[in-house]
NUGU-183417 format. One record per residue (C-alpha): x, y negated, z negated; residue number from 1; chain. Coordinates in steps of 0.02 Angstrom, whole numbers, m for minus. Example, Ala and Ser with C-alpha at 12.3 -4.5 7.8 and 13.67 -1.06 7.14 Angstrom:
REC; 615; 225; m390; 1; A
REC; 684; 53; m357; 2; A
//
This chain:
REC; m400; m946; m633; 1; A
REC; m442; m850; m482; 2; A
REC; m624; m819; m445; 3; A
REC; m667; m638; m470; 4; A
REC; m511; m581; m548; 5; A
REC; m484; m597; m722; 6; A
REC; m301; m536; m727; 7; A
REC; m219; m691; m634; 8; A
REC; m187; m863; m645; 9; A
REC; m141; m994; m505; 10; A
REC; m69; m1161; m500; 11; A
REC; m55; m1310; m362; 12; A
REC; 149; m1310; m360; 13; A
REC; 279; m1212; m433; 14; A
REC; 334; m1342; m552; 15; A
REC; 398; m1481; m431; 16; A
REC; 537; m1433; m326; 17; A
REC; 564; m1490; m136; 18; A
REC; 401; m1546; m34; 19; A
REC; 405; m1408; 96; 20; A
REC; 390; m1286; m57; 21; A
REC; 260; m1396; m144; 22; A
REC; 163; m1379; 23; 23; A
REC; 202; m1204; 20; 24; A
REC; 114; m1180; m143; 25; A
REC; m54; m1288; m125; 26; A
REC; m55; m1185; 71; 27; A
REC; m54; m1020; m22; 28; A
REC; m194; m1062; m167; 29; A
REC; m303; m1149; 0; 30; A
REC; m293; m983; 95; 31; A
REC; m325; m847; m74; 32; A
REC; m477; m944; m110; 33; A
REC; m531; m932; 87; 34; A
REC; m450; m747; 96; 35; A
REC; m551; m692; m83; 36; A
REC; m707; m764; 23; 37; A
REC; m675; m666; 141; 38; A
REC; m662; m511; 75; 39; A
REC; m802; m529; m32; 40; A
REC; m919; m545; 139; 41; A
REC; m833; m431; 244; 42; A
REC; m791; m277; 172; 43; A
REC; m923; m181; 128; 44; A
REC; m936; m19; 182; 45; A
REC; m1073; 77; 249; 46; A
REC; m1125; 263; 269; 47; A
REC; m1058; 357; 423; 48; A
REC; m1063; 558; 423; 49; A
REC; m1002; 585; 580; 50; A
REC; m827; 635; 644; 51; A
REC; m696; 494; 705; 52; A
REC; m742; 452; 896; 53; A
REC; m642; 543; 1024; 54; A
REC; m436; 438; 1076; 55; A
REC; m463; 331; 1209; 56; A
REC; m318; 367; 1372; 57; A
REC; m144; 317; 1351; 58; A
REC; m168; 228; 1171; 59; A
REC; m34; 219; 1034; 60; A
REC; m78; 300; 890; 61; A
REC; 12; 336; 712; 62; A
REC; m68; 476; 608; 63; A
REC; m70; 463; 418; 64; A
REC; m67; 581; 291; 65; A
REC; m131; 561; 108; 66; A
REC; m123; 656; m39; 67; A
REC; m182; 609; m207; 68; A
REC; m108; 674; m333; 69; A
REC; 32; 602; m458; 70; A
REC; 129; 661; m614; 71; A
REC; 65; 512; m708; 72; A
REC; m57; 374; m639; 73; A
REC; 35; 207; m628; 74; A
REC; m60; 57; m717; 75; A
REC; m42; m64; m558; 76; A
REC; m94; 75; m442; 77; A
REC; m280; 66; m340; 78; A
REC; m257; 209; m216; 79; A
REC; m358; 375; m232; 80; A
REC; m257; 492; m325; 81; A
REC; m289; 600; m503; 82; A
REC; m170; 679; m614; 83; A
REC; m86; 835; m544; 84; A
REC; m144; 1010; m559; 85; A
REC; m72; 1143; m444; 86; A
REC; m211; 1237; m413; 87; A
REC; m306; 1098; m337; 88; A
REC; m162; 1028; m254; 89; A
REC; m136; 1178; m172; 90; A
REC; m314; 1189; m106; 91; A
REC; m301; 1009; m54; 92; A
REC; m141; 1036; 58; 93; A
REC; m237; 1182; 144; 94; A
REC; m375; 1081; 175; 95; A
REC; m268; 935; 243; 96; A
REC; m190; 1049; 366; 97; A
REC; m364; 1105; 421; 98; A
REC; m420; 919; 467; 99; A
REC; m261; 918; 579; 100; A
REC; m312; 1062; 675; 101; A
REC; m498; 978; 700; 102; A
REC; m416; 809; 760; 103; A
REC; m305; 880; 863; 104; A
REC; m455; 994; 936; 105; A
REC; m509; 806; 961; 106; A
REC; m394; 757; 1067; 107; A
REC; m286; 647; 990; 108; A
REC; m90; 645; 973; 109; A
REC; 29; 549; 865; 110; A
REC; 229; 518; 893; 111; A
REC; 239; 463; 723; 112; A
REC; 176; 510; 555; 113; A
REC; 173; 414; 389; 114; A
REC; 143; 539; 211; 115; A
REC; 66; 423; 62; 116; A
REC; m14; 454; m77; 117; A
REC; 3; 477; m224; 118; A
REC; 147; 588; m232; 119; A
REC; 179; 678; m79; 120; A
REC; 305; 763; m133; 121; A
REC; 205; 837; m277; 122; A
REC; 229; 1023; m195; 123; A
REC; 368; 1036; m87; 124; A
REC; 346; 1190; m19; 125; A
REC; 168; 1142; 39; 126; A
REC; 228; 965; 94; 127; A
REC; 347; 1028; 221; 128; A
REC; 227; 1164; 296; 129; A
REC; 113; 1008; 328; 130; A
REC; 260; 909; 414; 131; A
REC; 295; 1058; 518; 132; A
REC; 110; 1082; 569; 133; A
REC; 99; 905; 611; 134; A
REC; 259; 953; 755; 135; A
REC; 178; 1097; 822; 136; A
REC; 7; 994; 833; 137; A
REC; 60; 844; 892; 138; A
REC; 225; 748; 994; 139; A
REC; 296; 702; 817; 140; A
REC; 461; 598; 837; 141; A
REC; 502; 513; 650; 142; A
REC; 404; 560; 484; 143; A
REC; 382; 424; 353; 144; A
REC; 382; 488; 176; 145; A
REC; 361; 427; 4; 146; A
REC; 424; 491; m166; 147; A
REC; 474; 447; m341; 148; A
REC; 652; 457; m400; 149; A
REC; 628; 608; m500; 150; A
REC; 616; 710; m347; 151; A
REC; 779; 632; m275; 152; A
REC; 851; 796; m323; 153; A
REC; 957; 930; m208; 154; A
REC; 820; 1037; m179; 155; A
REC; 715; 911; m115; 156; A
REC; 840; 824; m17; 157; A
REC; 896; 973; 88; 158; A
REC; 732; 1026; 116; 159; A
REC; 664; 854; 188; 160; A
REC; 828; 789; 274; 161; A
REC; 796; 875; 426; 162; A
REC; 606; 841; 415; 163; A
REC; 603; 658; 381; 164; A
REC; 692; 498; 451; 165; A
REC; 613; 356; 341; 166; A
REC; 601; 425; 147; 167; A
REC; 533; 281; 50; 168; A
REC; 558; 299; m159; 169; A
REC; 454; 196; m282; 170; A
REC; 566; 146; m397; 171; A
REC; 469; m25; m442; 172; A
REC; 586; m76; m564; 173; A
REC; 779; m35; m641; 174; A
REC; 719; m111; m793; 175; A
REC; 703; m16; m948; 176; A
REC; 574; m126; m1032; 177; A
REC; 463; m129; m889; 178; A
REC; 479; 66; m863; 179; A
REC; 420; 102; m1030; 180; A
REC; 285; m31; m1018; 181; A
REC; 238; 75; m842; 182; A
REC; 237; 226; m940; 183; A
REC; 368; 289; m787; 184; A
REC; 535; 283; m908; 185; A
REC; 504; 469; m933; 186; A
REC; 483; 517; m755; 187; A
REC; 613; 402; m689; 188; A
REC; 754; 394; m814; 189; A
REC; 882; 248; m848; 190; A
REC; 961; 123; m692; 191; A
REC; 1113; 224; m698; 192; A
REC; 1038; 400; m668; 193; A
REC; 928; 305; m524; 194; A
REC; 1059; 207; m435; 195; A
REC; 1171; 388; m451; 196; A
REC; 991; 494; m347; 197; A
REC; 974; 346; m222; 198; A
REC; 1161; 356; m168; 199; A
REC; 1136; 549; m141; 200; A
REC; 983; 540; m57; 201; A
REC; 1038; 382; 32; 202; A
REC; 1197; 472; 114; 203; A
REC; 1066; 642; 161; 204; A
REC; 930; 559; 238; 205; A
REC; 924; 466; 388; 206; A
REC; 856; 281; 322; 207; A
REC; 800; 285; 146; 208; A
REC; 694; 153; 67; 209; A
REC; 654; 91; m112; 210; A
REC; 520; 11; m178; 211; A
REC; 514; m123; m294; 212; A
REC; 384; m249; m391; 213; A
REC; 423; m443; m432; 214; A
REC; 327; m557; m530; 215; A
REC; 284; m443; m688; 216; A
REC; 228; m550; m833; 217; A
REC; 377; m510; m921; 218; A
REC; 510; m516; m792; 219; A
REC; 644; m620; m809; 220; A
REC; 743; m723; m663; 221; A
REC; 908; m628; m758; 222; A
REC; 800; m448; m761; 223; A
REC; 743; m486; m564; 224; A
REC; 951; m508; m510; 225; A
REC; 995; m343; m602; 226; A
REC; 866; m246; m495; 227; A
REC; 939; m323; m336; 228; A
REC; 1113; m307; m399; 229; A
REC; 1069; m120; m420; 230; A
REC; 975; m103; m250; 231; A
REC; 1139; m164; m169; 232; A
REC; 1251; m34; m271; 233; A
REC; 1100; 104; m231; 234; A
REC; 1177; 105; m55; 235; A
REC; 990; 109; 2; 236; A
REC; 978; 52; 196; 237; A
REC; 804; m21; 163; 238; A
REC; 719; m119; 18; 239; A
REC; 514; m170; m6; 240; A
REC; 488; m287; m126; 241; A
REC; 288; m302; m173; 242; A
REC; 227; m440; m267; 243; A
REC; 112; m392; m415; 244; A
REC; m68; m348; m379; 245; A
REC; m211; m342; m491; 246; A
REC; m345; m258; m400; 247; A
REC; m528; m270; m512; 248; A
REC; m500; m75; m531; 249; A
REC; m342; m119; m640; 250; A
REC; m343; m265; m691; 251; A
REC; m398; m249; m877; 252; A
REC; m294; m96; m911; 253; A
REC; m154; m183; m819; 254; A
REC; m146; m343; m930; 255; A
REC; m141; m215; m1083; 256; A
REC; 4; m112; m1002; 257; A
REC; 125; m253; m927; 258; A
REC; 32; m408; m958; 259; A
REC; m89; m544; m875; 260; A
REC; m29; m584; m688; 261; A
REC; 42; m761; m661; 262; A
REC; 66; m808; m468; 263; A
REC; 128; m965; m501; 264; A
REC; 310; m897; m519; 265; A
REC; 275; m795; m354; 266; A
REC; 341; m896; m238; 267; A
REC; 514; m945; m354; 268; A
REC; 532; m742; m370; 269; A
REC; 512; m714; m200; 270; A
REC; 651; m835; m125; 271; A
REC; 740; m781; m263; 272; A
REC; 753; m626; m200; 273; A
REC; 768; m694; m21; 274; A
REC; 928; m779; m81; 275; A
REC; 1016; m625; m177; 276; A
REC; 985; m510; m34; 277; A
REC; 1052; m630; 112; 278; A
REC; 1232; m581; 105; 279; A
REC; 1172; m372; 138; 280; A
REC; 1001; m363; 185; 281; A
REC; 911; m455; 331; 282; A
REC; 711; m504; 329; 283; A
REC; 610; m345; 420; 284; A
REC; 436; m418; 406; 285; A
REC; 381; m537; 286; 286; A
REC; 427; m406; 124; 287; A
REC; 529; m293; 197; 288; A
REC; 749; m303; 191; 289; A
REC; 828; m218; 291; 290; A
REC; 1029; m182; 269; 291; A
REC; 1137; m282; 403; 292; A
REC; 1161; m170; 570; 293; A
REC; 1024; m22; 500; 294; A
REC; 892; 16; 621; 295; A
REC; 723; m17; 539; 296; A
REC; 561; 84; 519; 297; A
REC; 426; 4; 471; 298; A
REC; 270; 35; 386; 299; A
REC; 120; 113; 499; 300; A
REC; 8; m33; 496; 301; A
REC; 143; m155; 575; 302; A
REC; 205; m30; 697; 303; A
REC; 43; 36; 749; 304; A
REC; m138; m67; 760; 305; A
REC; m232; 118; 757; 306; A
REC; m204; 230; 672; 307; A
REC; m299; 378; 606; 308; A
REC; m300; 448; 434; 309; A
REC; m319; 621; 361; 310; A
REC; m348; 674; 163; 311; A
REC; m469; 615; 28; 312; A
REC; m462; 427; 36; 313; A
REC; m366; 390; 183; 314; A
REC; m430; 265; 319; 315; A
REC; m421; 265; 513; 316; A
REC; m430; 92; 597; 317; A
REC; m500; 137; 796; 318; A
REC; m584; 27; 914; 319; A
REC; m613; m128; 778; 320; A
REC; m690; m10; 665; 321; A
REC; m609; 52; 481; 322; A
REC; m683; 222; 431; 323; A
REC; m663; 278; 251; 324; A
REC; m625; 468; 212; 325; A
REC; m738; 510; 48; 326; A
REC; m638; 511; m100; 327; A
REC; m721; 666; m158; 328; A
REC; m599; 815; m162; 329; A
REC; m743; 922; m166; 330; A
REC; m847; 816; m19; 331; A
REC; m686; 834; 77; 332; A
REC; m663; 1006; 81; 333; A
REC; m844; 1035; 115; 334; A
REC; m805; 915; 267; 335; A
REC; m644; 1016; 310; 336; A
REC; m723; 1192; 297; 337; A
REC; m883; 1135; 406; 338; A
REC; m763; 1101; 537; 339; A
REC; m813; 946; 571; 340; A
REC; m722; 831; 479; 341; A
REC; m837; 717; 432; 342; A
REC; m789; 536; 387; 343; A
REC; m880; 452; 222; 344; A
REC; m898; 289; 278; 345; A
REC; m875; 147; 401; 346; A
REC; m838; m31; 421; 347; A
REC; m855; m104; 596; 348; A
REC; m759; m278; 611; 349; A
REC; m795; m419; 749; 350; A
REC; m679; m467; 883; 351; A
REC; m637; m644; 804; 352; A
REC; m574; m537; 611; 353; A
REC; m478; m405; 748; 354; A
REC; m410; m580; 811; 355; A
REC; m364; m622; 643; 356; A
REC; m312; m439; 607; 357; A
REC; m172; m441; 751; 358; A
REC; m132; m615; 701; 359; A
REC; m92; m578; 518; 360; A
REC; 16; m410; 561; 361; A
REC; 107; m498; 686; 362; A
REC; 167; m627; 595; 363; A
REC; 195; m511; 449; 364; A
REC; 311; m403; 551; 365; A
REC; 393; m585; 579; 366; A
REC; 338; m620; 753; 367; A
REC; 188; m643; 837; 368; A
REC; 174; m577; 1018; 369; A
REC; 64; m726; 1092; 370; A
REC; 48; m659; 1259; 371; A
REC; 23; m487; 1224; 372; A
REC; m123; m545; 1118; 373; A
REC; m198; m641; 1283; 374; A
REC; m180; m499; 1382; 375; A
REC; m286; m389; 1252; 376; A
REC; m402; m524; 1217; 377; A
REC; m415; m630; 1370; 378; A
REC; m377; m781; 1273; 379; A
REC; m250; m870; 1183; 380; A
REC; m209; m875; 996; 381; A
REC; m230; m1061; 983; 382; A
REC; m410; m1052; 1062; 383; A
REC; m467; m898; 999; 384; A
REC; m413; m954; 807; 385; A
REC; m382; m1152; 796; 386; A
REC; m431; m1155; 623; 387; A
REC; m300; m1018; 599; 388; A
REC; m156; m1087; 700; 389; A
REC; m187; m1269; 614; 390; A
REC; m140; m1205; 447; 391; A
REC; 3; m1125; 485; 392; A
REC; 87; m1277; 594; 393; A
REC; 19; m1392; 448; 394; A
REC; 92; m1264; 302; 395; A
REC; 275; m1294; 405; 396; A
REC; 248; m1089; 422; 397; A
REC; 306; m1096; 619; 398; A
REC; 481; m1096; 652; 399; A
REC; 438; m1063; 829; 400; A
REC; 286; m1088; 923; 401; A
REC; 302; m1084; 1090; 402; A
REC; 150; m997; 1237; 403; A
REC; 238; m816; 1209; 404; A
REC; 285; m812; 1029; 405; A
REC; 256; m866; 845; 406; A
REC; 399; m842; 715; 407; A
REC; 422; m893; 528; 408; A
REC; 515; m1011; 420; 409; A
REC; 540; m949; 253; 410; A
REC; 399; m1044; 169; 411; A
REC; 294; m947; 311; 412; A
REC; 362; m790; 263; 413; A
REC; 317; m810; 92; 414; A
REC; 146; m873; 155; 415; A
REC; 121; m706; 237; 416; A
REC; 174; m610; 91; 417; A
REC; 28; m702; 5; 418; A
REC; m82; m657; 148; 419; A
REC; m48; m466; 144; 420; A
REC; m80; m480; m51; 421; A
REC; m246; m532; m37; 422; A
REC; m281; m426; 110; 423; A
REC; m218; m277; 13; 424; A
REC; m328; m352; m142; 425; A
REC; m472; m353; m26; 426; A
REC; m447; m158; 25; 427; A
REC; m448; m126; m141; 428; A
REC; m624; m189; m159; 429; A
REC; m650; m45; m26; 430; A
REC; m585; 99; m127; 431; A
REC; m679; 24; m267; 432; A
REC; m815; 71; m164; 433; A
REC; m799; 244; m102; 434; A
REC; m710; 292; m281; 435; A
REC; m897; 232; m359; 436; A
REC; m956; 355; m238; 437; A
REC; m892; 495; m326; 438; A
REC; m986; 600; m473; 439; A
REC; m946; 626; m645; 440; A
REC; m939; 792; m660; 441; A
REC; m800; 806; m536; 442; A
REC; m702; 676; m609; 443; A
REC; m703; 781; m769; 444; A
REC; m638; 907; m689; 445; A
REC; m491; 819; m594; 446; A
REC; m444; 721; m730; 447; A
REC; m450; 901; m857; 448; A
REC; m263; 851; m902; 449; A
REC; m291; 719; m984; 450; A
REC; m429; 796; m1084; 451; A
REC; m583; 685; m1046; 452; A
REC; m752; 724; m1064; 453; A
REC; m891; 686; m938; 454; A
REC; m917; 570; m1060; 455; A
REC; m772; 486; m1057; 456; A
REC; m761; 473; m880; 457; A
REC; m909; 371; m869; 458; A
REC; m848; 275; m1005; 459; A
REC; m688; 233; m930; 460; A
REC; m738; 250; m740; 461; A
REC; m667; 95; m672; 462; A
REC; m510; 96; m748; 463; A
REC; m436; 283; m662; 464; A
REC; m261; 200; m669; 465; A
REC; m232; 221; m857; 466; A
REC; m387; 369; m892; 467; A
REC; m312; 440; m1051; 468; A
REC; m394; 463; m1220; 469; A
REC; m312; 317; m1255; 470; A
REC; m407; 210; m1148; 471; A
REC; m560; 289; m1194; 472; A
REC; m531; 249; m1363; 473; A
REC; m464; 48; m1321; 474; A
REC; m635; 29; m1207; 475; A
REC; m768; 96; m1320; 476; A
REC; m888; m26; m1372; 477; A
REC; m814; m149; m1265; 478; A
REC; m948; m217; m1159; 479; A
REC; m847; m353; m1062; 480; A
REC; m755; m191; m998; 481; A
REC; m752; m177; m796; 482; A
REC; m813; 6; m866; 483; A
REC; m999; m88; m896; 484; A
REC; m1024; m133; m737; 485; A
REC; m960; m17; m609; 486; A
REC; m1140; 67; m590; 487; A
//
């Protein structure tokens, strides 16, 4: 069992197989133990009520955008975000626009932009008079955007063709079984009418990707080849595949929905997928597939070390610091309105984790720049992190490692993909955080669709990725709940 997660199970080995993959497997349950420990020092997060500090001269920045709300909440899903309801929505969009006036006022300036959420494309009207802000604010050159297949639809398409070069869709899974068991069946409708909106949108839009999840409880090596049979026939030029996560937030209402993570089959799902998608797709960073010839873009963290975020529960990373937007709609606009834009929170990291931090989303993006990280930090990787650079040549994760550069072998890229799980677990820990933060009677009143009392919301409070009377009614009385102790 993993310590502090009660939705997962690990093992030394994936059931025998070679002894580079053996050592693959005993590497990867070494460094979630040391990663877990990590995060459980590390990232806490303090108060901060002040406004981001001013862009330093001729730095890169990427500029993200968040917004939190979604048709239905996802069982497997952390990030701030509450069941749609237009009226808020609306207010939220014309807040978000605000806080890019005030950091712009700041000084800063983006060439890129990354939309998240949540559902961005919840209003589409108000999405694309954010995108165009964001060009008249700032030198905007591509705009990353994600959305669910049910919005893969004409209207939508023509509207954010000439908007957005990288639309990414979360399609998850092709699967019937697991759609129901997501509770996304509804919204997303059978393979078939899928496969049929990514081909439109992938012939409208500039580089489309889709999203998909391995390693459900109840996925099958035969279900895992149909969904990358059907990516290939989608005609999609770009594919993510996540492993499973079970943050704390989820993980109890996650085991009822899908069933009780396994990582021992991680590492078979992942080359399996490795091996299906060789003859179409190439490796773009450690989970990312891009098709042959396609031009990648890639996701904001591996492009861009800073970056600075706007909406309810977005985070900027600047000068070795993470700061936390509140996840309060209502402390947000308050923020917003004051003019200010005051940030929730803060988290300020050391120079040896930003060392580690550059290290990890190098190698995730599938090679580390060695001597660009001496010039920034006036030292080299193997000095500045020899307990670091040990594992990796012992795991056989190096398949070059030479004074300028650090690549990956596969076992290394699947190492990293178990790295930027447990880093991604470990942010979750964050949101659990600043989500705590956030009072009852305003949860009430975002989650009013799916008819919850104040009650109820403190009854069910850390389990926002299934709040439905339902839940309330499977976690009443049930004190080894994660609802007992999130106060």
């Amino acid at each position: 069992m993993r310590g502090g997660n009660g939705g997962t199970a690990h093992a030394s080995s994936n059931g025998g197989g070679s002894r580079a993959t053996q050592r693959t497997a005993l590497s990867e349950r070494l460094l979630t133990r040391v990663m877990d420990w990590q995060n459980g020092r590390q990232l806490k997060i303090l108060p901060y009520g002040r406004a981001l500090p001013d862009p330093l001269a001729k730095r890169d920045y990427t500029l993200y955008a968040h917004v939190p709300f979604c048709e239905r909440l996802c069982p497997y899903c952390s990030f701030n975000r509450y069941p749609f309801q237009e009226d808020h929505a609306r207010r939220y969009f014309r807040t978000l626009r605000e806080e890019m006036r005030i950091v712009a006022d700041q000084g800063f300036d983006f060439s890129s932009l990354y939309i998240g959420g949540g559902t961005p494309t919840i209003l589409l009207d108000e999405l694309c008079a954010t995108i165009d802000l964001a060009g008249e604010l700032f030198a905007i050159s591509e705009v990353s955007c994600e959305t669910n297949p049910n919005h893969l639809r004409a209207p939508y398409l023509e509207a954010l063709a000439p908007r957005v070069k990288r639309l990414s869709v979360g399609v998850q899974s092709f699967d019937q079984d697991l759609l129901l068991r997501m509770e996304r069946y509804g919204m997303c409708g059978s393979s078939a009418k899928m496969v049929a909106s990514i081909q439109e949108a992938a012939a409208t839009v500039d580089l489309l990707n889709v999203d998909l999840i391995f390693n459900f409880p109840s996925q099958t090596e035969a279900m895992l080849r149909r969904d990358l049979a059907l990516l290939k026939e989608s005609g999609c030029q770009q594919a993510t595949a996540y492993p499973l996560m079970a943050p704390a937030a989820v993980a109890r209402t996650l085991a009822k929905s899908v069933g009780r993570v396994d990582y021992r089959r991680e590492r078979r799902f992942y080359d399996l997928i490795s091996e299906e998608l060789s003859d179409t797709f190439e490796p773009a960073s450690a989970w990312t597939f891009s098709r042959i010839s396609e031009v990648l873009v890639d996701e904001y963290i591996v492009d861009h070390e800073e970056y600075v975020g706007v909406g309810s529960g977005a985070f900027s990373f600047l000068g070795g610091v993470l700061y936390v937007q509140t996840f309060s709609l209502r402390d947000y606009r308050a923020a917003v309105t004051q003019g200010r834009g005051l940030i929730a929170s803060h988290r300020a990291f050391s120079p040896r984790d930003r060392m580690r931090y550059r290290m990890l989303m190098g190698l995730f993006g599938l090679r580390l720049d060695k001597r660009r990280f001496r010039e920034d930090f006036g030292i080299s990787v193997s000095r500045a992190l020899p307990v670091e650079t040990a594992f990796l040549r012992a795991s056989g994760a190096l398949a070059t490692d030479t004074a300028d550069e650090a690549t990956l072998t596969a076992g290394g890229r699947y190492l990293l993909v178990a790295m930027m799980r447990e880093f991604f677990l470990g942010v979750d820990q964050v949101r659990k955080q600043a989500r705590a933060a956030v009072d009852d009677d305003e949860l009430a009143e975002l989650w009013r669709p799916q008819h919850l009392t104040v009650n109820d919301v403190a009854a069910c409070r850390a389990t926002p990725a299934t709040l439905t009377a339902e839940t309330v009614a499977a976690n009443a009385g049930d004190a080894a709940s994660p609802v007992a102790t999130l106060r």
